[in-house]
Structure formats: structure tokens, C-alpha cells
Biotite code that builds the C-alpha atoms (Angstrom):
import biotite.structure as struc

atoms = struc.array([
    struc.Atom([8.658, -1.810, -23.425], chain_id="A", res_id=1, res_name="UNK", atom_name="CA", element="C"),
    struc.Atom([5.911, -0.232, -21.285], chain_id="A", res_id=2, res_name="UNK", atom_name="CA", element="C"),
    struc.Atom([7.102, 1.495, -18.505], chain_id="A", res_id=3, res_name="UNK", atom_name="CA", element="C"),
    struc.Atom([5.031, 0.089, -16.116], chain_id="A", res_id=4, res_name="UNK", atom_name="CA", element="C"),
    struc.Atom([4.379, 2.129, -12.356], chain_id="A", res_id=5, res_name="UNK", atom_name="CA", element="C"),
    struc.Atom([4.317, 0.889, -8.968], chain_id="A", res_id=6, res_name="UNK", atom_name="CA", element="C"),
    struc.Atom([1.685, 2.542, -6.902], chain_id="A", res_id=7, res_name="UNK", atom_name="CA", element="C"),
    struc.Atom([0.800, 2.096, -2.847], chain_id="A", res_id=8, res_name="UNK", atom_name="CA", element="C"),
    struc.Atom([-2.997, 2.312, -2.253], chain_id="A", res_id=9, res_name="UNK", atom_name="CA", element="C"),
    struc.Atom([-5.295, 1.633, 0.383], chain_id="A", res_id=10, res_name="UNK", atom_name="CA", element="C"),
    struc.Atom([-7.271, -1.490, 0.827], chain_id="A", res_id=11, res_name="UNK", atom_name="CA", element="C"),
    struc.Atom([-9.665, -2.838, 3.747], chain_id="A", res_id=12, res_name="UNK", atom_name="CA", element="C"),
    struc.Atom([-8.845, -5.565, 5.673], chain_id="A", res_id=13, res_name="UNK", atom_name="CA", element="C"),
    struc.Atom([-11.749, -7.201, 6.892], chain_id="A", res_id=14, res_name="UNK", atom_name="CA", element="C"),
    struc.Atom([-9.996, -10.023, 8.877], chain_id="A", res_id=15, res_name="UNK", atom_name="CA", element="C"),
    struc.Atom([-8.871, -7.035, 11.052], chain_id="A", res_id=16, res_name="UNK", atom_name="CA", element="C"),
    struc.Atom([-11.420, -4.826, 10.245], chain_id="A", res_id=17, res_name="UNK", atom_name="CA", element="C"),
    struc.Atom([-9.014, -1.896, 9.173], chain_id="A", res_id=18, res_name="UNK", atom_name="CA", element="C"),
    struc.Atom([-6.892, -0.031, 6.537], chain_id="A", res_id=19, res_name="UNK", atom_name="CA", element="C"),
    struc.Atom([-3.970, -1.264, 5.226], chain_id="A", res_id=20, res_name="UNK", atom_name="CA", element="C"),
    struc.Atom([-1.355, -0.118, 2.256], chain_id="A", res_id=21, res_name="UNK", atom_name="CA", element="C"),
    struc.Atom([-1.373, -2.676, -0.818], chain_id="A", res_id=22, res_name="UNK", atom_name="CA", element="C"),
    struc.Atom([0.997, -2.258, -3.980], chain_id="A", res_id=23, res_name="UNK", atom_name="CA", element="C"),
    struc.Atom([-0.030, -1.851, -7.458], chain_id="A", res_id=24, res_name="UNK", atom_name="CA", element="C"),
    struc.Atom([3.122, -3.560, -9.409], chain_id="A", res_id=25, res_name="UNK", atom_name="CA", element="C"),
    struc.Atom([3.937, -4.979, -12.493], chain_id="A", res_id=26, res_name="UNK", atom_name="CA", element="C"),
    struc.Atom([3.806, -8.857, -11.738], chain_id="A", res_id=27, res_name="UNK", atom_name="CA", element="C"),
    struc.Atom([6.743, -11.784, -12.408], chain_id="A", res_id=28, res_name="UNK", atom_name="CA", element="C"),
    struc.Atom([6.276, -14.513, -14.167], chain_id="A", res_id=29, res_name="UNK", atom_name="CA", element="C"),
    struc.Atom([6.124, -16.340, -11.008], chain_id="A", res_id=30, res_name="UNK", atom_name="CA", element="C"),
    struc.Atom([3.808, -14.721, -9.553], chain_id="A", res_id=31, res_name="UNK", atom_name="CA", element="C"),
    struc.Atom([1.559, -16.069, -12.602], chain_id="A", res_id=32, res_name="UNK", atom_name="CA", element="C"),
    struc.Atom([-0.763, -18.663, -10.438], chain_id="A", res_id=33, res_name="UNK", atom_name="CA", element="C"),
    struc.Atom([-1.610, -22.010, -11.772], chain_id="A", res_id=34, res_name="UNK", atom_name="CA", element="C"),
    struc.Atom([-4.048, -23.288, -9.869], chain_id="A", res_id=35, res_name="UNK", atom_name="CA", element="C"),
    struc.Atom([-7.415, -22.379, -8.346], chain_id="A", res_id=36, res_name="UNK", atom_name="CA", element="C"),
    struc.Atom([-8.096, -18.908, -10.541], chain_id="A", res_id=37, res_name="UNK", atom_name="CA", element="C"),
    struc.Atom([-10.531, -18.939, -13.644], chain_id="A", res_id=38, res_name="UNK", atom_name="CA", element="C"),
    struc.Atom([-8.077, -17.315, -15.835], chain_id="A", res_id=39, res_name="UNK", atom_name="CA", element="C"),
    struc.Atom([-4.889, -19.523, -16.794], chain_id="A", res_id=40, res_name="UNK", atom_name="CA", element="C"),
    struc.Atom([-2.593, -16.676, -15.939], chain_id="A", res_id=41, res_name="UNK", atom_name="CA", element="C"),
    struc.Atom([0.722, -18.772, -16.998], chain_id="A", res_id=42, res_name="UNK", atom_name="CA", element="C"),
    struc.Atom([-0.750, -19.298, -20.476], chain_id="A", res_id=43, res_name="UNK", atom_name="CA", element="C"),
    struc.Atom([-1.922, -15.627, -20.326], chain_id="A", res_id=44, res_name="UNK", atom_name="CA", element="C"),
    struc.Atom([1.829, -14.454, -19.292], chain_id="A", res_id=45, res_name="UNK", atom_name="CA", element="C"),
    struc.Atom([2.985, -16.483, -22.508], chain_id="A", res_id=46, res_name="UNK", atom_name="CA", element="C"),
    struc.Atom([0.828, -14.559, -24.376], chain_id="A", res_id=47, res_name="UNK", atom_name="CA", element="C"),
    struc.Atom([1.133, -11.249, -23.318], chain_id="A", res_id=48, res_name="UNK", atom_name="CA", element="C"),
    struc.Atom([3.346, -8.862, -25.427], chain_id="A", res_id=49, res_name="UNK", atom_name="CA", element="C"),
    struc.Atom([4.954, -6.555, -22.817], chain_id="A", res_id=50, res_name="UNK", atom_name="CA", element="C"),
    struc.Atom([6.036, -4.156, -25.676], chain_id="A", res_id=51, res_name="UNK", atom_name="CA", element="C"),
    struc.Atom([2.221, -2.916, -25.176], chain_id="A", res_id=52, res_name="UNK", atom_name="CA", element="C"),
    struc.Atom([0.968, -3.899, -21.914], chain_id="A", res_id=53, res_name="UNK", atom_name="CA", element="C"),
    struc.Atom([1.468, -5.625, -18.915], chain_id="A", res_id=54, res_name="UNK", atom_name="CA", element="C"),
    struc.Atom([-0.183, -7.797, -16.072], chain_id="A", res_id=55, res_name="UNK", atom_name="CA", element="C"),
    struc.Atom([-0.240, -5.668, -12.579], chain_id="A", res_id=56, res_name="UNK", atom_name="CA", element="C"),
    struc.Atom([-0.796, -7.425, -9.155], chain_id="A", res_id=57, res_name="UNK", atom_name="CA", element="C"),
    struc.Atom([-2.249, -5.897, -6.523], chain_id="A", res_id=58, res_name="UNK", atom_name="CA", element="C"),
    struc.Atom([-0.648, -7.298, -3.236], chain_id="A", res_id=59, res_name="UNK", atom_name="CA", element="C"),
    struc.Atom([-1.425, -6.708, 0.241], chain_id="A", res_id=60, res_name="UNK", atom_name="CA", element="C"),
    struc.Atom([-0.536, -8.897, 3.772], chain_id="A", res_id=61, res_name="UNK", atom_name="CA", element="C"),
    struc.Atom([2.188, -10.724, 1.475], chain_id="A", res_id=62, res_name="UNK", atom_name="CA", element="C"),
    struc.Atom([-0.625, -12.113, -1.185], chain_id="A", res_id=63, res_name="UNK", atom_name="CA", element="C"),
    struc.Atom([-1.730, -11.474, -4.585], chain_id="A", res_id=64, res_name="UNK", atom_name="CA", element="C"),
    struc.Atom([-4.916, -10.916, -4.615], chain_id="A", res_id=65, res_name="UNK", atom_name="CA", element="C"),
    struc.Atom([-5.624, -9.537, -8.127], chain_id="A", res_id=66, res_name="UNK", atom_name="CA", element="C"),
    struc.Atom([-4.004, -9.632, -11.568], chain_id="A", res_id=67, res_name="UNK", atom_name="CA", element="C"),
    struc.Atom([-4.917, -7.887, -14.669], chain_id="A", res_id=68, res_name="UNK", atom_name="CA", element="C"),
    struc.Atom([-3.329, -7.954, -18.036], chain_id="A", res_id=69, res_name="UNK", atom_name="CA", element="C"),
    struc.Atom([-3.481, -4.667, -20.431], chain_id="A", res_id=70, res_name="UNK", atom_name="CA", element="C"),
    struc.Atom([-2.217, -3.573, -23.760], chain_id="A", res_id=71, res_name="UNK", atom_name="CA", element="C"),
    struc.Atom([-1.720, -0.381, -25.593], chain_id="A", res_id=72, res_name="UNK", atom_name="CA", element="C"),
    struc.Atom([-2.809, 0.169, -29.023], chain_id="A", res_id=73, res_name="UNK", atom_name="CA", element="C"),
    struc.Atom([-1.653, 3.855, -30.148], chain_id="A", res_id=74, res_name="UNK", atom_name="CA", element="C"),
    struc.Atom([-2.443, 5.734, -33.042], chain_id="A", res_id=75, res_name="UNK", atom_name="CA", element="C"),
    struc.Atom([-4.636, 5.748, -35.036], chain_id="A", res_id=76, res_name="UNK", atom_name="CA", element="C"),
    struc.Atom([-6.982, 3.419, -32.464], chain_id="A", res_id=77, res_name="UNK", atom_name="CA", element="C"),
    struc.Atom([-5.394, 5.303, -28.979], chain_id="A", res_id=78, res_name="UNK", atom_name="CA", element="C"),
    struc.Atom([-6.805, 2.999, -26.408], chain_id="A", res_id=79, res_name="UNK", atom_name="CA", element="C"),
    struc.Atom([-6.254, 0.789, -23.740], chain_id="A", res_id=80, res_name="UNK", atom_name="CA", element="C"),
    struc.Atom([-7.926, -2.446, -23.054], chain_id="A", res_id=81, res_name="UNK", atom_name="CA", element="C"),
    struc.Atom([-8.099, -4.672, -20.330], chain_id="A", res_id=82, res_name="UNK", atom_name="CA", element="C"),
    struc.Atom([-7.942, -8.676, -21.287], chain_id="A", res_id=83, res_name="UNK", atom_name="CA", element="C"),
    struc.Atom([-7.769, -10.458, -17.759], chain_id="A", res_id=84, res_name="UNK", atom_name="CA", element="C"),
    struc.Atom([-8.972, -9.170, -14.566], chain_id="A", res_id=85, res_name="UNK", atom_name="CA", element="C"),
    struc.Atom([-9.666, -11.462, -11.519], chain_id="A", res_id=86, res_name="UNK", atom_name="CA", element="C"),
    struc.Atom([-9.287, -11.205, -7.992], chain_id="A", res_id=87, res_name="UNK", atom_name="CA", element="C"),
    struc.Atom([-7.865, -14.124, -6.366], chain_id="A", res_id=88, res_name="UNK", atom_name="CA", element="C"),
    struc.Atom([-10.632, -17.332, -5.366], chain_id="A", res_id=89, res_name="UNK", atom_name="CA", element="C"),
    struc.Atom([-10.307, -16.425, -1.734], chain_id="A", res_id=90, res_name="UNK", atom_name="CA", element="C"),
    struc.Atom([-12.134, -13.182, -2.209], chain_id="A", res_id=91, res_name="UNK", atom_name="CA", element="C"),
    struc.Atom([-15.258, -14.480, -4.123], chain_id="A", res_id=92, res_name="UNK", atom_name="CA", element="C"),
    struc.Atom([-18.512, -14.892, -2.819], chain_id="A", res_id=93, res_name="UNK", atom_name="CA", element="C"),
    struc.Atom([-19.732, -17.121, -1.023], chain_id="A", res_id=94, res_name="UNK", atom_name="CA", element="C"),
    struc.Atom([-16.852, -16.285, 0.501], chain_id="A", res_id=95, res_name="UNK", atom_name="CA", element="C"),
    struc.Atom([-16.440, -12.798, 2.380], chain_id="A", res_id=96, res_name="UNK", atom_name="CA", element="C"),
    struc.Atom([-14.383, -10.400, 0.510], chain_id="A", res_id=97, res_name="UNK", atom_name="CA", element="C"),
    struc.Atom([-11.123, -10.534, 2.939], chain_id="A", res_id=98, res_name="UNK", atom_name="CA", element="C"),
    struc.Atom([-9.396, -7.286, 1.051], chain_id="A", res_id=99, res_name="UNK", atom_name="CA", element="C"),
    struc.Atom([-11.362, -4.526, -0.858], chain_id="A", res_id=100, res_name="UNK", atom_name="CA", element="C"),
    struc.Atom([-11.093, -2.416, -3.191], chain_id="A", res_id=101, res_name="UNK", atom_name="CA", element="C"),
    struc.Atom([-9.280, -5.059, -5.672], chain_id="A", res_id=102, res_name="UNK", atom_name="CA", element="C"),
    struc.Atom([-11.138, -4.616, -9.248], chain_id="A", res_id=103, res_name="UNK", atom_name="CA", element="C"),
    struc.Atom([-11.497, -1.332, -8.574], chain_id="A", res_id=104, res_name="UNK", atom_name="CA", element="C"),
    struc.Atom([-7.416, -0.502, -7.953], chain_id="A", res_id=105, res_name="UNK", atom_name="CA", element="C"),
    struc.Atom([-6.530, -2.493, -10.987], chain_id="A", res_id=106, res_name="UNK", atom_name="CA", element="C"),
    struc.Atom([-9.200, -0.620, -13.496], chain_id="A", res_id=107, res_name="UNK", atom_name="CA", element="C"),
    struc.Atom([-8.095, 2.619, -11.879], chain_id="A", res_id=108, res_name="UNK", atom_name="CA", element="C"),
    struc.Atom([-4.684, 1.369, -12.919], chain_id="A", res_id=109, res_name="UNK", atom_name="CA", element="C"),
    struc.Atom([-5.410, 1.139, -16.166], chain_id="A", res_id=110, res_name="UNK", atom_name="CA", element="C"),
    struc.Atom([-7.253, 4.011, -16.384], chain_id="A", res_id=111, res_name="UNK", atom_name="CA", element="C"),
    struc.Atom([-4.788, 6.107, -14.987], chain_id="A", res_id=112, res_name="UNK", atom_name="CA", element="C"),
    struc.Atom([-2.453, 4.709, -17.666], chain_id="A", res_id=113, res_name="UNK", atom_name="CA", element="C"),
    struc.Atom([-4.298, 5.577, -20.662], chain_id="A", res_id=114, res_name="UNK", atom_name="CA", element="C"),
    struc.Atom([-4.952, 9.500, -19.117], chain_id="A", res_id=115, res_name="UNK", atom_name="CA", element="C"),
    struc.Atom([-1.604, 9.187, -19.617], chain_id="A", res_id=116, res_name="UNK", atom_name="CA", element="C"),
    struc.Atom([-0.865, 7.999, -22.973], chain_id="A", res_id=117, res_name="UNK", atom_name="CA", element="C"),
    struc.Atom([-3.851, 9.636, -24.378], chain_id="A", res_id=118, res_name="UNK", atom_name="CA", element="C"),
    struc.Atom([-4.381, 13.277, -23.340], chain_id="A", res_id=119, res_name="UNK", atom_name="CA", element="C"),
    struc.Atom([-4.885, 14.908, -26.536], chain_id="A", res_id=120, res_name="UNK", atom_name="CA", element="C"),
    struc.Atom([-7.688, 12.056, -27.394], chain_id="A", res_id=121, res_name="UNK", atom_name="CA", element="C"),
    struc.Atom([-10.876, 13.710, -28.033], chain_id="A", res_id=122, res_name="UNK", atom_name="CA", element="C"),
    struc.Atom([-14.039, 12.856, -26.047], chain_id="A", res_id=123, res_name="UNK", atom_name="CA", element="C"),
    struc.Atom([-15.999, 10.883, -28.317], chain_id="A", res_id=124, res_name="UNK", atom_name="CA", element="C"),
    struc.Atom([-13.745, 8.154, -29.051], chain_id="A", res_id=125, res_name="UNK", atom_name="CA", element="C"),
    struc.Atom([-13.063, 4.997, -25.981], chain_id="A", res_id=126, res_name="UNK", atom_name="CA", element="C"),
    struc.Atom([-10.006, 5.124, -24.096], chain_id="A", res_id=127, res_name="UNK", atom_name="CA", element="C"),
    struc.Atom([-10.471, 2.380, -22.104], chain_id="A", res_id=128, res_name="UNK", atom_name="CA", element="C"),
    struc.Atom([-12.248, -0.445, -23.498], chain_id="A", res_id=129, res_name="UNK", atom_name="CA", element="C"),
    struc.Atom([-12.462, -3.634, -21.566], chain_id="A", res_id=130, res_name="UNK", atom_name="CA", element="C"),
    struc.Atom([-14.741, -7.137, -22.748], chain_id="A", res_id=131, res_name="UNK", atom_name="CA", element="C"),
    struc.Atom([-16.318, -8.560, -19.664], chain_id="A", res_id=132, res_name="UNK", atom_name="CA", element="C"),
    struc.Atom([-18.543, -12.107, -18.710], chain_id="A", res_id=133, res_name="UNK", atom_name="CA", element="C"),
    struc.Atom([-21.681, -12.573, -17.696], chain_id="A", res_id=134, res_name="UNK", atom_name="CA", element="C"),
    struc.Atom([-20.709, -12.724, -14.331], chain_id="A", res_id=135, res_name="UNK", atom_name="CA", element="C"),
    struc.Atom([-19.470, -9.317, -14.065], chain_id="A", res_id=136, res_name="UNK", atom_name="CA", element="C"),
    struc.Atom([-21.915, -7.048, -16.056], chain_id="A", res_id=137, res_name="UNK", atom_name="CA", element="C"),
    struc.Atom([-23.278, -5.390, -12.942], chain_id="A", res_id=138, res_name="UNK", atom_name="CA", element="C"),
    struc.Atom([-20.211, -4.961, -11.272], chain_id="A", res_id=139, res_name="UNK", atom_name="CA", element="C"),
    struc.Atom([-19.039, -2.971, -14.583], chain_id="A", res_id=140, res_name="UNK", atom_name="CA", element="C"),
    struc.Atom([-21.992, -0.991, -15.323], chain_id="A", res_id=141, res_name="UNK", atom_name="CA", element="C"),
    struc.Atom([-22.892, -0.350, -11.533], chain_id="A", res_id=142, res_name="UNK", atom_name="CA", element="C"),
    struc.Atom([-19.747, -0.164, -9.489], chain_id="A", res_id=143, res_name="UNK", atom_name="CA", element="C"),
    struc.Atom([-16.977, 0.900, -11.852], chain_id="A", res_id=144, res_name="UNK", atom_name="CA", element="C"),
    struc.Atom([-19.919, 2.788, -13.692], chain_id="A", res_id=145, res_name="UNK", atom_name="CA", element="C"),
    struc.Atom([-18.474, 1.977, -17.576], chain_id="A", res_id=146, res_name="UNK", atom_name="CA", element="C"),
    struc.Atom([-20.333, 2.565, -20.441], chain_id="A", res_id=147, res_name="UNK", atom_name="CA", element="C"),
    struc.Atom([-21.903, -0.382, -21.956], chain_id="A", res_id=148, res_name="UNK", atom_name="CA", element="C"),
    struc.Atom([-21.411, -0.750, -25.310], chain_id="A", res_id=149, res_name="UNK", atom_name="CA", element="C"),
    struc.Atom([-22.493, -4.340, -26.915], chain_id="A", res_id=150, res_name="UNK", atom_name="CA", element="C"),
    struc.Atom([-22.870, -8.031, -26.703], chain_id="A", res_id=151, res_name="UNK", atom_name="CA", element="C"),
    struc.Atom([-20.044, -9.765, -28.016], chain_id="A", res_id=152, res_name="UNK", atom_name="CA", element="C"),
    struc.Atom([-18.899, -12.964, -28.327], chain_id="A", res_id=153, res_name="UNK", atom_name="CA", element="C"),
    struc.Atom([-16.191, -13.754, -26.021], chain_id="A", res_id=154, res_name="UNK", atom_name="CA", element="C"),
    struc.Atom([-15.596, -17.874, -26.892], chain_id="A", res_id=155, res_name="UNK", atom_name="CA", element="C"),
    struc.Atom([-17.547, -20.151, -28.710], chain_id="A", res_id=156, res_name="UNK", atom_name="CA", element="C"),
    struc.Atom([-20.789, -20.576, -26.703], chain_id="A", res_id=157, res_name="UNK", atom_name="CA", element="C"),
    struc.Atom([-19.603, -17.404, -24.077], chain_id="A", res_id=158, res_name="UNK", atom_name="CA", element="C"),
    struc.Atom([-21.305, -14.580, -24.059], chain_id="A", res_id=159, res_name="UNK", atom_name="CA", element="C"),
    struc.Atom([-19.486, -11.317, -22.849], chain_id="A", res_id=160, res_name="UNK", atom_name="CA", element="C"),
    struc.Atom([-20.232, -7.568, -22.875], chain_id="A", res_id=161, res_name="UNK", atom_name="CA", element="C"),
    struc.Atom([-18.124, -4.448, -24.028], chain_id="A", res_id=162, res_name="UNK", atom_name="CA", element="C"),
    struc.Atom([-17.475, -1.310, -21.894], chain_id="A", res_id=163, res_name="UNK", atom_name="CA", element="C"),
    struc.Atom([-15.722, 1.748, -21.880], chain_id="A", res_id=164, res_name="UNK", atom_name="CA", element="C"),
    struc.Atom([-14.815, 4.294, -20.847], chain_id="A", res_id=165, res_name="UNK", atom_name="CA", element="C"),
    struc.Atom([-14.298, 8.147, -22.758], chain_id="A", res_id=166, res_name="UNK", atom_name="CA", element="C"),
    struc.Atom([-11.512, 10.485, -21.454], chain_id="A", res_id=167, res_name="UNK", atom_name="CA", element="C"),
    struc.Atom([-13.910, 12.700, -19.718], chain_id="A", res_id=168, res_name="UNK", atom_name="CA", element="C"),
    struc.Atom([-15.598, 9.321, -18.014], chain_id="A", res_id=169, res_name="UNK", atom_name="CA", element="C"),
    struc.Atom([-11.857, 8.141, -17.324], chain_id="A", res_id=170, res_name="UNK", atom_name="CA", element="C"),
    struc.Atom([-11.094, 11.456, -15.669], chain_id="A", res_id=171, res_name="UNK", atom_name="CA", element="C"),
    struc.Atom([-14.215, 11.090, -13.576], chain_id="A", res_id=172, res_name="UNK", atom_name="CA", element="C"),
    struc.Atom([-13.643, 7.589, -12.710], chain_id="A", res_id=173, res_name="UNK", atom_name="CA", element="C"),
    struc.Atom([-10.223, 8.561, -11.620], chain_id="A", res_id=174, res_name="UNK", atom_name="CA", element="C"),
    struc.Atom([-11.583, 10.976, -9.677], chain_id="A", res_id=175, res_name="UNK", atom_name="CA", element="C"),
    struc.Atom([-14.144, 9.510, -7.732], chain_id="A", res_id=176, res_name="UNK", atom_name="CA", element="C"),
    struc.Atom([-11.977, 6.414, -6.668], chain_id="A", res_id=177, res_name="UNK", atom_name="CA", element="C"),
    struc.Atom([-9.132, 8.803, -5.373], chain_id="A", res_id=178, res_name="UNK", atom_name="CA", element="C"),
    struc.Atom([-12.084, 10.690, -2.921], chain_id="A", res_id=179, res_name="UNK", atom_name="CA", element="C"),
    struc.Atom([-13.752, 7.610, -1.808], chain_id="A", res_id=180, res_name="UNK", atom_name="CA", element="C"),
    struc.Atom([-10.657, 5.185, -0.928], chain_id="A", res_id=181, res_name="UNK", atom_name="CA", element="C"),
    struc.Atom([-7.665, 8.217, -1.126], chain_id="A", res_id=182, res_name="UNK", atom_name="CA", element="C"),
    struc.Atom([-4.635, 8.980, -3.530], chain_id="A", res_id=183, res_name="UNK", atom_name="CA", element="C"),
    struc.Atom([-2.219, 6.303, -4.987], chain_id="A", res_id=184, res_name="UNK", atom_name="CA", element="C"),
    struc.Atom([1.317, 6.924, -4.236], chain_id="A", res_id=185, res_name="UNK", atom_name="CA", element="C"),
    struc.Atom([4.034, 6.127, -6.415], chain_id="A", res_id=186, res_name="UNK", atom_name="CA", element="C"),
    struc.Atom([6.871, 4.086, -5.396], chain_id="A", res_id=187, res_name="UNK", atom_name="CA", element="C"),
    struc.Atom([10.011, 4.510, -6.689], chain_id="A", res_id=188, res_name="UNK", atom_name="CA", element="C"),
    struc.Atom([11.437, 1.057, -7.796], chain_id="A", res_id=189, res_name="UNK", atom_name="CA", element="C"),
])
């Protein structure tokens, strides 16, 4: 089984218009919602094989308000991806964002996970590879600054996009979310 890391990390309230501490945690199967998200998350928990990934939560103010489900595939392929990642419905447009950073907390999770697992990988091969909608092609290529990779067919009549990121871009990704919002700090469980 993954060992799977809880982290503290700051987030922005807006409803008080401060800085608060959120935790990056593995999530419960009840903590899987069923209503009201785009994903399914209980079907996704069913399918999830926690021998090589995981679905973290990031929680703040007593409320989930993101989940994201990974896996590991190790040698010879030696990269993460990300499956599901969604912020909860009450901090989507049109309605104000009511805590930020989420998306970026749980790919910096991930990220920070494969660093991990892969630090001998050389620089021209993905570590982190994630497929993403429509929706959310800006948002990967602009604010999480992946690489964009290719079209791809995510379900029958979806289209979708592939990213990634290399070790060096990880590193740097890492990096530049740790100066703008501050350092994660474990939590000892």
C-alpha cells in the first residue's frame, strides 16, 4: 500500500478575507461525496487500487473542498498520473471561489509524490502525467503551467487533453507554489 502523507498548507479564505491552515490527507471512503460533484467519487473509490495510489482531500473550515485520485506506475513506465481532480461545486464559477489555492495543493501533492518515487528518472521522460477536459485546458497550461502534450479521447464523444510534467518541470512547479502560497508541513498521523 502507498504510504500516503498528510500535509498542512495555506489556503485563502475569502468569506473572511484571510489565511487559514487546510490539510492535505488521504480521504475515507466516507468522505467520497455522492451528490452535487461532476465526478462520481463513490464509484471512483470502488475503483481505485490503493496498492498504487490514492484519493487526497484537501479540507479546510471542517469541509472538503477538493479530491483527487492518483496512481503509481513504477518501472519501467516511472510515473504518476492524476485520474480525478475537482474542487467541490461551491467553489465554481459563477460562484466566487470561497477557499483558494485547491487544484493547485492537490497537483502539488502529487507532484511532490512522484519527486519522491522518481529521483533517479531522467529529464526527458513524464513524471507526472495527468488527462484533463475541455473545461480545464487553460487552467493546466496557464496556471499550473504543464506541458501539453495531445488530444485524446477521454469518453465516447469527450474530448480531453494530456499534460505533464518532466522532473526538472516538477521540481520547478514545486518550487514556485512553495514561494508564492509558503511550505507544506507534514503532520504526523
Amino acid at each position: 500500500m502507498i504510504n500516503c502523507e498528510c500535509f498542512e498548507v495555506p489556503v485563502y479564505l475569502q468569506s473572511n478575507d484571510s489565511w487559514d491552515i487546510a490539510r492535505l490527507e488521504p480521504a475515507l471512503h466516507n468522505d467520497m461525496p455522492s451528490r452535487g460533484w461532476s465526478c462520481h467519487w463513490p464509484t471512483i473509490w470502488e475503483n481505485t487500487d490503493f496498492e498504487q495510489g490514492g484519493i487526497i482531500k484537501l479540507t479546510a473550515s471542517g469541509q472538503i473542498w477538493g479530491l483527487m485520485r492518483f496512481e503509481i506506475f513504477p518501472s519501467p513506465s516511472n510515473f504518476i498520473e492524476i485520474f480525478n481532480l475537482e474542487t467541490t461545486p461551491a467553489n465554481r464559477q459563477p460562484n466566487p471561489k470561497l477557499v483558494a489555492p485547491v487544484g493547485k495543493w492537490l497537483v502539488w501533492y502529487a507532484v511532490n509524490k512522484a519527486l519522491e518515487f522518481f529521483q533517479q528518472a531522467d529529464d526527458e521522460s513524464p513524471i507526472v502525467v495527468l488527462e484533463s477536459v475541455e473545461a480545464a485546458f487553460d487552467y493546466y497550461r496557464d496556471i499550473i503551467q504543464m506541458h501539453y502534450e495531445k488530444p485524446v479521447s477521454i469518453a465516447p464523444g469527450e474530448d480531453g487533453y494530456v499534460f505533464s510534467f518532466s522532473p526538472s518541470n516538477a521540481r520547478n512547479f514545486c518550487q514556485r507554489i512553495e514561494k508564492e502560497l509558503g511550505n507544506p508541513t507534514p503532520v504526523k498521523t
